[in-house]
N, C-alpha and C positions, 0 to 999 in steps of 0.2 A: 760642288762636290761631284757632280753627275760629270763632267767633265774631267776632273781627277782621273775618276775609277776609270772612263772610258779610255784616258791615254795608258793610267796602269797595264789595264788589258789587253789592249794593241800590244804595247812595247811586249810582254809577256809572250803573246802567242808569235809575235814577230819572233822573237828569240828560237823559239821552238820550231818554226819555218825553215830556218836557216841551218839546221842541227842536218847532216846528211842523213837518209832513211837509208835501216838496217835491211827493211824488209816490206815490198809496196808489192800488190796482187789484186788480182780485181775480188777476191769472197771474202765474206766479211775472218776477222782475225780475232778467235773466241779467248786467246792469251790475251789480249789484249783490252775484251771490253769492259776490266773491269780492273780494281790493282792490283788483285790479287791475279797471278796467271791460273789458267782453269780449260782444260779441251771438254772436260767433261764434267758434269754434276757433281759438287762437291757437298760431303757432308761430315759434320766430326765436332768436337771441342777444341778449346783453346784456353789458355791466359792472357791474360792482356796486364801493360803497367801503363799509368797512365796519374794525370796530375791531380791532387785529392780535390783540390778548388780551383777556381779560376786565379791564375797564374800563379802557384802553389809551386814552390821550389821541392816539394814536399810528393811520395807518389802514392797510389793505393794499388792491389792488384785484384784483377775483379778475372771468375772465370766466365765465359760467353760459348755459347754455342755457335758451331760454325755452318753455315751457308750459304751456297753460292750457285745458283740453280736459274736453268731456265725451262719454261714449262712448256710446250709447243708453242716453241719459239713466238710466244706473245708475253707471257706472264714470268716474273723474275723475283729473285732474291738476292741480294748483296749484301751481306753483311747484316748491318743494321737499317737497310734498307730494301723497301718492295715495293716493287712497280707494276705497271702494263703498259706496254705500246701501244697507242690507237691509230698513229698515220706511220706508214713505210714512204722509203723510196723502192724503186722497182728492184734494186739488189739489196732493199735493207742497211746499208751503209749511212744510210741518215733514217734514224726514228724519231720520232715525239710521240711522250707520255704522260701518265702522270705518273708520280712516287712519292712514299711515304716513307721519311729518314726518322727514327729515333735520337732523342737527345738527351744525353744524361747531365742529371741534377748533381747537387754534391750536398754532402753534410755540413753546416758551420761549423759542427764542434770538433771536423777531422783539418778543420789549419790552423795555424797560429794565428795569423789573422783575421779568420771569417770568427772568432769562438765569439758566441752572444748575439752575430747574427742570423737571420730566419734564413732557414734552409732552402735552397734553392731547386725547386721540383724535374722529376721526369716527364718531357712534353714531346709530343709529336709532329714533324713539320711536314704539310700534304702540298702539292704543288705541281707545274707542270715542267717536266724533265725532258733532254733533249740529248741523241748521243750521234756522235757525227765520225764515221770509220775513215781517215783516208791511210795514203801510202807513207807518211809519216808518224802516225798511231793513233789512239783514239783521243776524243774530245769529248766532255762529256759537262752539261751543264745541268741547272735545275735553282729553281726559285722557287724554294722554302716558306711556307706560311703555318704559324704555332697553331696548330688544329686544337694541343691541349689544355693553351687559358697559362700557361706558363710567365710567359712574357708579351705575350702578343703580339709581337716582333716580327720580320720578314729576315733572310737571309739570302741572297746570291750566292752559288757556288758554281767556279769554272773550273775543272781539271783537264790534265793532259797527260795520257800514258803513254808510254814506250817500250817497247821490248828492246831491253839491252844486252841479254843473251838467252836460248835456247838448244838444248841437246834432250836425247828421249829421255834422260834423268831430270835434267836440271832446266830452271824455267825463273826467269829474271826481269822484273818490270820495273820503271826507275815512272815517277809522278811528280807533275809538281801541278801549284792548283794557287786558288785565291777566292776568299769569301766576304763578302761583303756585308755588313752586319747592321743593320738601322739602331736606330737609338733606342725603342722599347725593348732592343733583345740588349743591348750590351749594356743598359741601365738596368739590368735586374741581373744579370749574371756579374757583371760587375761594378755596378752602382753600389753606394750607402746613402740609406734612408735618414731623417732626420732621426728616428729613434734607433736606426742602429750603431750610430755617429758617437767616436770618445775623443780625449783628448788627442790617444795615439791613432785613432782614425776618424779621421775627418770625415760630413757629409761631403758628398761625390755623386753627380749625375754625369754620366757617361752618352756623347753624341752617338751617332754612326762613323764605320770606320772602316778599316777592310786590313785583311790578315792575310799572308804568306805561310804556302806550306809545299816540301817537298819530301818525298820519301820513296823507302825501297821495298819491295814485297816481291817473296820467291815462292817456289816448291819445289819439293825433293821427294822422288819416287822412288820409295821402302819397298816398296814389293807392287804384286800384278798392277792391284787399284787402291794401292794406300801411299798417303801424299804426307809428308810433314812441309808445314806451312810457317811462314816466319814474314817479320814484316817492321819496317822500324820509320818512324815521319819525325819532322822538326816543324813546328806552326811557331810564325815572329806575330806576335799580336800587334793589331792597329795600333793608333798612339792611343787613342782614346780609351782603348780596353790597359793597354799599359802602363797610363797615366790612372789609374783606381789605386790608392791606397790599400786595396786586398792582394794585389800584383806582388810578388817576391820575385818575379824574375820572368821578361819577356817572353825568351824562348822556350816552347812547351813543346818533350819528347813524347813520343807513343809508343810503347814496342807490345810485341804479339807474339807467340808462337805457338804453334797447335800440330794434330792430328784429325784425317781425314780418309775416308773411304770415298773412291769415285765411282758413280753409275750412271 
């Protein structure tokens, strides 16, 4: 398996390698370190849709608060995720940290197929995070461990951002990533237990596996320092998270969009 993922990953970042750079500079590129484009401290709300259960052809729309901040340039926020830097390179262009990603649970009783089984909780994954700037765009990794008793699971997460277009309005980052998921986390997100198991769904334990995702996230500047933000991904689930009887349908959309004030 360790083997797999590790040609996965080559081939991946190979591909990205070979992609010609829009834009290579020796200081670090603050569009770019993160998906969303950002020069400056971002604050505001948003919408979000997103899929009710795991692999849920079906969607819910939740609102979220937005932020995207760095604190003297050590401490940060992204999204649903917050970190600290503790080791620099001398221009900053490769950090290591750690970071705390949230991960949302789902109701059984919001799919068709989860209805009668036990809900699946809100946990937290603490770990140590790693982001690496070159002149082809950023790279940004981080290994995940469920701080909140959830699944108790680990996850691998390796992304790669690009700036694919930029003018003083408009600001355009294109991503693509891959996560790696062991088996206590995708046997309880999408696992069935012996008691949650019917005729039309069978008990199911789910191994480790690893998932695919790409997506696009902009901004559009409304006025002096107000940003509307949008954003939309596709994640192809593992076979193993695909292969669960709760699954209606591999591929899982994300879309966003919001408002924000820059300081």
């Amino acid at each position: 398996m360790r083997n797999i993922f590790t040609l996965k990953t080559f081939g991946l970042l190979s591909f990205l390698f070979f992609i010609p750079a829009a834009q290579a500079n020796d200081k670090i590129d603050r569009d770019t370190e993160t998906a969303i484009p950002r020069s400056k401290n971002l604050y505001g709300i948003g919408v979000a849709v997103l899929p009710k259960t795991s692999g849920s052809d079906e969607f819910r729309v939740m609102a979220l608060p937005i932020i995207n901040a760095n604190y003297a340039d050590r401490y940060y926020i992204n999204a649903l995720q917050a970190g600290v830097w503790i080791l620099d390179s001398d221009d900053k262009r490769l950090r290591l940290g750690l970071a705390a990603q949230a991960r949302f649970g789902w109701d059984a009783g919001d799919g068709r197929l989860t209805k009668g089984m036990r809900d699946r909780d809100f946990t937290v994954e603490i770990g140590p995070a790693l982001r690496w700037q070159t002149g082809l765009g950023t790279i940004n990794a981080q290994w995940g461990l469920d701080a909140g008793g959830a699944s108790n699971g680990q996850t691998i997460d390796l992304q790669f951002i690009r700036n694919l277009y930029r003018d003083n309005a408009f600001k355009l980052n294109g991503s693509m990533g891959l996560t790696w998921s062991d088996k206590k986390f995708n046997d309880y997100y999408f696992g069935v237990t012996a008691s949650e198991a019917l005729p039309s769904r069978p008990e199911y334990s789910a191994g480790s596996s690893v998932e695919y995702k790409a997506g696009l996230n902009g901004s559009y500047l409304v006025g002096a320092n107000n940003y509307i933000l949008f954003g939309t991904s596709i994640t192809r689930l593992g076979n193993q998270q695909a292969e669960s009887p709760i699954v209606e349908t591999r591929l899982q959309p994300f879309a966003y969009l919001g408002y924000s004030i820059a300081y």
